[in-house]
N, C-alpha and C positions, 0 to 999 in steps of 0.2 A: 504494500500500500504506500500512497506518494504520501510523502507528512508533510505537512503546513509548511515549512521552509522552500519543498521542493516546489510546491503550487503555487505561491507568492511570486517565485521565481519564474515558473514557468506562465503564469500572468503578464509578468512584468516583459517577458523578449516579448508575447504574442500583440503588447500593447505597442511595443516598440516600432515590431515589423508593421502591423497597422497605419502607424504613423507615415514612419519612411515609404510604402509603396506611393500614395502620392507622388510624393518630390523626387522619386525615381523613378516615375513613369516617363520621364525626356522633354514633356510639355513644359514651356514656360509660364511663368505665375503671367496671366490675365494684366495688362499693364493698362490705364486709363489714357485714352487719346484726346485731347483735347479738338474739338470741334472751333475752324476758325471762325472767325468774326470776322462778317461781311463790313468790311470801315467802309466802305463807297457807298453801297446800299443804290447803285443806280437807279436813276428814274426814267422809264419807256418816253419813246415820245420820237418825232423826226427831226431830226438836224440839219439847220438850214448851212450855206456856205457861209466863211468870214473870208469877206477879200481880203487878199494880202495885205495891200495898202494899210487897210484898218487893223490886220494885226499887229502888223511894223509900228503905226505909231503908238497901238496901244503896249508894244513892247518898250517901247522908249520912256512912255508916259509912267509904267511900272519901275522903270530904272531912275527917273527923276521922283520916287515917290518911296514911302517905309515899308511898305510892302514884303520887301526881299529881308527883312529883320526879321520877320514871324513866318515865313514863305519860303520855299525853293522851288524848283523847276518839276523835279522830279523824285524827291524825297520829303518824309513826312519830316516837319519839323515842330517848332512852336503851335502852329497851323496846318492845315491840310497840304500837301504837296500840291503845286497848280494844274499837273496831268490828273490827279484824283478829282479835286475838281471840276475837272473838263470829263473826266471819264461818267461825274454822278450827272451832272445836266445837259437835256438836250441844248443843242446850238439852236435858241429862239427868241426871238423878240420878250417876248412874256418872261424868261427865266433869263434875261441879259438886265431888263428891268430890276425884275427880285433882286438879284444879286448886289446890281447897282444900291438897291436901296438898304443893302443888309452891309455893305461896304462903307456908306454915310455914316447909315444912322448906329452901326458896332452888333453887338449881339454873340449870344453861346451857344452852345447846346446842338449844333446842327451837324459839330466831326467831334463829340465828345466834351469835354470837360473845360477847355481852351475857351477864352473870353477874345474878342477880337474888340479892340476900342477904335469909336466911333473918327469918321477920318470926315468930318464936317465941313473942313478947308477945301477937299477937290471936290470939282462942277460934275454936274452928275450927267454933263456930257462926256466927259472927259472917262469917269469911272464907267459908262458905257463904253466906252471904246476899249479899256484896261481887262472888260468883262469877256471883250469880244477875244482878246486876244488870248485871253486863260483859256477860255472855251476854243479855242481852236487848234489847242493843244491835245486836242481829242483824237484817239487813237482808232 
């Protein structure tokens, strides 16, 4: 007959082996993937042309202006990159306006947590044509 020492015993490896087939079965432990985050979040719509001409100056008008402090071309910075924002809005009258006027009047909340202060000084002729030239950097 097995005595209490030997059954303890043999308890004890059969809890062991138990354990260990798991983590020697060759699969790896289940690792958690993180799901991206759409930052553009595009919006549907047709995209008219921006003549040249009007991008040129509104490229220039952007290099005489603070813009490029909170802004890059093609990377996120302080600000949205100016190709993410040409990638989220259609090329249009109506979203060359919005823009213009979220440019004036400052505003958050629309790429995140980033505060953009109000640029009240440029003619919102002027930030129309700066809007035209962001938006034409659409790909």
């Amino acid at each position: 007959m097995f005595g209490m020492k030997r059954i303890t015993i043999l308890i004890s490896c059969i809890s062991v082996a138990v354990l260990c087939i798991p983590a020697c079965s060759g699969r790896q432990p289940k690792q958690e993937t993180r799901q991206p985050v759409d930052y553009i979040k595009a919006i549907p719509g047709p995209s008219d042309p921006v003549p040249v001409a009007i991008a040129k100056k509104g490229e220039v008008l952007i290099g005489y202006s603070d813009c490029y402090t909170c802004h890059k071309e093609d990377q996120r910075s302080v600000g949205p990159a100016f190709k993410d924002i040409a990638k989220r809005y259609p090329v249009n009258q109506a979203y060359i306006e919005y823009l213009a006027k979220k440019i004036i009047q400052g505003g958050s909340g629309s790429w995140g947590n980033a505060v953009m202060t109000p640029h009240a000084q440029l003619s919102f002729d002027d930030v129309e044509i700066m809007v035209s030239y962001i938006l034409s950097l659409r790909e």
